[in-house]
ZADO-1210 file (C-alpha; in nm, 4 decimals, padded with zeros to 6 digits):
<atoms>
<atom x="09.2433" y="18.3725" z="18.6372" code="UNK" pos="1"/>
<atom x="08.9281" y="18.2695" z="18.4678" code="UNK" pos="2"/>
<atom x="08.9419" y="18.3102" z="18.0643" code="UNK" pos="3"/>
<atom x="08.6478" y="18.5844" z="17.9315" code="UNK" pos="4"/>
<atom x="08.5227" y="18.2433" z="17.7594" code="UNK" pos="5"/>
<atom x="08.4846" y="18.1179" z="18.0800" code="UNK" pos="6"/>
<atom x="08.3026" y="18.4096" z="18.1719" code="UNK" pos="7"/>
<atom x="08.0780" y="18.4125" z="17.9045" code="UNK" pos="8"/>
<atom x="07.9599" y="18.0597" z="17.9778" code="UNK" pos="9"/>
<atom x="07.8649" y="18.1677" z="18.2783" code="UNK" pos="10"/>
<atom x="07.6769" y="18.4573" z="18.2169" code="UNK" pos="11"/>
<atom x="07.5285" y="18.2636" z="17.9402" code="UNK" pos="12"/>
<atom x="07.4524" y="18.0187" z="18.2305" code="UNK" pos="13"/>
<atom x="07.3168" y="18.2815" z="18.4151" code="UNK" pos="14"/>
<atom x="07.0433" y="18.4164" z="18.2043" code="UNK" pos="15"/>
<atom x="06.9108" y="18.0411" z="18.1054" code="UNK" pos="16"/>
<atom x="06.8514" y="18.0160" z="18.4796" code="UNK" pos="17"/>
<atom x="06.6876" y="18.3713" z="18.4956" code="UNK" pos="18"/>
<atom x="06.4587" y="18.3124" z="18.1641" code="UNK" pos="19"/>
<atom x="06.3852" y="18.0063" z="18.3170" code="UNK" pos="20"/>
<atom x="06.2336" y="18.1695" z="18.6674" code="UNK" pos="21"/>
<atom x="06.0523" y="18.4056" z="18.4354" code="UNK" pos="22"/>
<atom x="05.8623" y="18.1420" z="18.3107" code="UNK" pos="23"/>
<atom x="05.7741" y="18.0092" z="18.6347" code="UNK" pos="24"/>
<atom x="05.6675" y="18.3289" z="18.7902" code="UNK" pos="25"/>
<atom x="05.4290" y="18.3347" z="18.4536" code="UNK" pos="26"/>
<atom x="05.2899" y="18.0662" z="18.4942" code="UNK" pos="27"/>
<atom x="05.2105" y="18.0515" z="18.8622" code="UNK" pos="28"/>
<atom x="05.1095" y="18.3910" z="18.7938" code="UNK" pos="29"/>
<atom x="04.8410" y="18.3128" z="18.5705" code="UNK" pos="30"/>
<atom x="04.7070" y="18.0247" z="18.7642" code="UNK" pos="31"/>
<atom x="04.6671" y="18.2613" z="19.0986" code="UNK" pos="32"/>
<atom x="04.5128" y="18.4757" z="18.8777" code="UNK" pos="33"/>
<atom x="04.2803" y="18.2389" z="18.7577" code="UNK" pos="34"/>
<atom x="04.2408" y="18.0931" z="19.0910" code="UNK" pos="35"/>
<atom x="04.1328" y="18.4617" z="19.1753" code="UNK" pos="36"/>
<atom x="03.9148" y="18.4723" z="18.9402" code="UNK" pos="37"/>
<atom x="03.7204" y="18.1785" z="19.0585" code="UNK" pos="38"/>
<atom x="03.6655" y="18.3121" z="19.3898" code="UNK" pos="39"/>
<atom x="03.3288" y="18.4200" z="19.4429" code="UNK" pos="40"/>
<atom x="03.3682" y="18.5597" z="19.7748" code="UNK" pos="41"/>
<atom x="03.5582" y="18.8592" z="19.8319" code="UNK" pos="42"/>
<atom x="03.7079" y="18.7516" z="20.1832" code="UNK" pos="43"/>
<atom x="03.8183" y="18.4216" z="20.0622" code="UNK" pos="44"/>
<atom x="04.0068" y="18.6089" z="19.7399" code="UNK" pos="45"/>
<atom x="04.2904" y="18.7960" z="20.0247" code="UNK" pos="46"/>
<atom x="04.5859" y="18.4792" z="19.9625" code="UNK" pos="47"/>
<atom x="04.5244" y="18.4997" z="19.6134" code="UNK" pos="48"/>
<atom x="04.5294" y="18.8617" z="19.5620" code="UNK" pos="49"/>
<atom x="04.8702" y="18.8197" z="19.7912" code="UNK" pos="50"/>
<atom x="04.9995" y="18.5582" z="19.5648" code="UNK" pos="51"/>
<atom x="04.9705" y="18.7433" z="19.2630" code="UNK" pos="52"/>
<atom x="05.1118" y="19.1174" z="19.4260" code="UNK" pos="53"/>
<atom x="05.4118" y="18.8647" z="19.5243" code="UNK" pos="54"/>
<atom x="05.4528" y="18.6898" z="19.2106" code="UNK" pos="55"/>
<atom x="05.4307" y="19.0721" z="19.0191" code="UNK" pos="56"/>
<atom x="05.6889" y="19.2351" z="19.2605" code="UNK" pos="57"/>
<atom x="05.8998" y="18.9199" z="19.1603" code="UNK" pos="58"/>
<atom x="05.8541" y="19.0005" z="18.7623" code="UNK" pos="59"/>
<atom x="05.9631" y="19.3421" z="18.8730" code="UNK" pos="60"/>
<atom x="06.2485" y="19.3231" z="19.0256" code="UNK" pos="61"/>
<atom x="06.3595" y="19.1237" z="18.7747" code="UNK" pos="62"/>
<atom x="06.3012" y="19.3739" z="18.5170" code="UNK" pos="63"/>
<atom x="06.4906" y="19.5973" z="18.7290" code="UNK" pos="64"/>
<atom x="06.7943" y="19.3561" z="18.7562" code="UNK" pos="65"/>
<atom x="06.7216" y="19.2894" z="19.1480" code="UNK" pos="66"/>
<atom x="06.6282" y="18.9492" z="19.1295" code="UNK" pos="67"/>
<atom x="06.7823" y="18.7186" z="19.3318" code="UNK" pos="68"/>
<atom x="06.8599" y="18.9720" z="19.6032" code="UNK" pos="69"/>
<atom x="06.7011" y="18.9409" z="19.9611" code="UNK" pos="70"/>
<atom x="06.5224" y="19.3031" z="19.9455" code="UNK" pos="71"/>
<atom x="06.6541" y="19.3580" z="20.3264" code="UNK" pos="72"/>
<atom x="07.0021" y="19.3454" z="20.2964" code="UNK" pos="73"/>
<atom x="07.0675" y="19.2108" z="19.9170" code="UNK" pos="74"/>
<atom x="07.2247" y="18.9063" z="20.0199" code="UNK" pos="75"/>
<atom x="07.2244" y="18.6564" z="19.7217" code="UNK" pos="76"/>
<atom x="06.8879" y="18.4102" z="19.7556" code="UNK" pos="77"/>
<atom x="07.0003" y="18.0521" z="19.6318" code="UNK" pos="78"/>
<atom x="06.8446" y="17.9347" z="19.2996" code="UNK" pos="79"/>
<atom x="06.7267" y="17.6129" z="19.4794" code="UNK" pos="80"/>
<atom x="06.4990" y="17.8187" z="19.6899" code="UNK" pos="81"/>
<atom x="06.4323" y="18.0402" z="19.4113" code="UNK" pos="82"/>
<atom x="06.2965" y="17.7071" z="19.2150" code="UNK" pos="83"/>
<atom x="06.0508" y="17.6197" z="19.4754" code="UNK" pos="84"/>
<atom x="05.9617" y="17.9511" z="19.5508" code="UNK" pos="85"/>
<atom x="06.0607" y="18.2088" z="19.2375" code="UNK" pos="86"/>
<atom x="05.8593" y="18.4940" z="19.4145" code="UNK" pos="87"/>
<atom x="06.0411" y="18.4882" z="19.7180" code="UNK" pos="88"/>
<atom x="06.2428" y="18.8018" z="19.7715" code="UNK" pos="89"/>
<atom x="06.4229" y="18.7714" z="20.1475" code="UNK" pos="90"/>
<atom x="06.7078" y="18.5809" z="20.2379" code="UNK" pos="91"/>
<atom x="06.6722" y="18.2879" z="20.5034" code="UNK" pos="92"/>
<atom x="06.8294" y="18.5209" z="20.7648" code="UNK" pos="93"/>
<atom x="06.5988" y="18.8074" z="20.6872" code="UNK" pos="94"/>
<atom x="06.2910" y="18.5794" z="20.6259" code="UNK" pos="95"/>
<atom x="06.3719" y="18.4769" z="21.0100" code="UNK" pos="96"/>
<atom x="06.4096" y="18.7710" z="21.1445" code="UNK" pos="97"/>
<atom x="06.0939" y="18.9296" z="20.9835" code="UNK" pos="98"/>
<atom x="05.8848" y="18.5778" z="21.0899" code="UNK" pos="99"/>
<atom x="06.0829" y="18.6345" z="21.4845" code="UNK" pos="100"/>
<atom x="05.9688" y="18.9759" z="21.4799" code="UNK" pos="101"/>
<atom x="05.6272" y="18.8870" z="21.4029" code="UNK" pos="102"/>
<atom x="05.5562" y="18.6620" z="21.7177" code="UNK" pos="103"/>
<atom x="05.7564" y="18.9849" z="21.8781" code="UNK" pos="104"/>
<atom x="06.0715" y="18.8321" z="21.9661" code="UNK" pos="105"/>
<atom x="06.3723" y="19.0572" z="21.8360" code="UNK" pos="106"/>
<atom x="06.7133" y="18.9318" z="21.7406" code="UNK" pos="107"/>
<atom x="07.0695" y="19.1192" z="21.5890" code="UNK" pos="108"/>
<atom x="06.9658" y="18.9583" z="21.2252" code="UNK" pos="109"/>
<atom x="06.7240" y="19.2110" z="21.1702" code="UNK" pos="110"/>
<atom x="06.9293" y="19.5375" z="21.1648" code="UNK" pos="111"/>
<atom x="06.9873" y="19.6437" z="20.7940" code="UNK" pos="112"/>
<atom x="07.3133" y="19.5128" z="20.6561" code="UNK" pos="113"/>
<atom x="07.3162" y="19.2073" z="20.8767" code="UNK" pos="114"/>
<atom x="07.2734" y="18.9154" z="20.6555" code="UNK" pos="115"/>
<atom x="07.2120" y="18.7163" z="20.9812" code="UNK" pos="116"/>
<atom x="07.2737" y="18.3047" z="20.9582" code="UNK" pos="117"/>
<atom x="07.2447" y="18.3636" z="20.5725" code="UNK" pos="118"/>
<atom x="07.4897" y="18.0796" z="20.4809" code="UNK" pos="119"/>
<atom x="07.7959" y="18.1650" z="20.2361" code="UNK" pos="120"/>
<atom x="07.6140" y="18.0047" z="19.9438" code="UNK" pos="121"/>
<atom x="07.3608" y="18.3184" z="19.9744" code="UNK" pos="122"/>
<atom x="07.6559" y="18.5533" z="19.9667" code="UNK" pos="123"/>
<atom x="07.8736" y="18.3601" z="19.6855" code="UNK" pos="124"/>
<atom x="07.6597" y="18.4477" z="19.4477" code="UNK" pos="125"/>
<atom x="07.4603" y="18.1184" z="19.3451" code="UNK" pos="126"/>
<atom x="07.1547" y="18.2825" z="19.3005" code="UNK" pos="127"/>
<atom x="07.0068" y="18.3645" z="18.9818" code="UNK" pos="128"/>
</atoms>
């Protein structure tokens, strides 16, 4: 049985990685918004206003201790993918299923609670 020091490093652990994809989403948050703000066209602006919704919903749920979690079914989302994309808030198997059902094929791994072909490292908790 792990020791409550042991414990404590991790959660210690845990909140370095989570301060650290806070500053991330900051800063890619202020460069879409300045990359917004160089748009002169309103058309052109739609991916950037996108980027920064996503990147706010991101600061959000983390605010709200849901970070981490695939939205869809609250599977764990590794930090890796996390790292390369901190605003990302489905889990492979949902992301799938929500990119299948947009080119209107239909699969199981879309019903709520089905983490579909998540991996265990999503549901082990490696997230941050």
């Amino acid at each position: 049985m792990a020791s409550l020091q042991t414990f404590m490093q991790d959660y210690d652990h845990h909140l370095a990685r989570l301060e650290e994809l806070r500053e991330l989403l900051e800063e890619r948050l202020t460069a879409a918004r300045d990359v917004l703000a160089g748009i002169a066209l309103p058309s052109a602006a739609e991916p950037a206003r996108e980027q920064v919704a996503a990147i706010e919903a991101a600061l959000e749920r983390m605010d709200r201790g849901l970070y981490g979690t695939c939205r869809r079914c609250s599977a764990f989302i590794p930090y890796e993918v996390l790292l390369r994309a901190p605003q990302e808030q489905l889990c492979a198997g949902c992301r799938g299923a929500e990119r299948a059902g947009s080119t209107g094929r239909t699969g199981s791994a879309g019903r709520a609670g089905d983490t579909g072909r998540t991996g265990s490292a999503e549901r082990t908790g490696t997230a941050a």
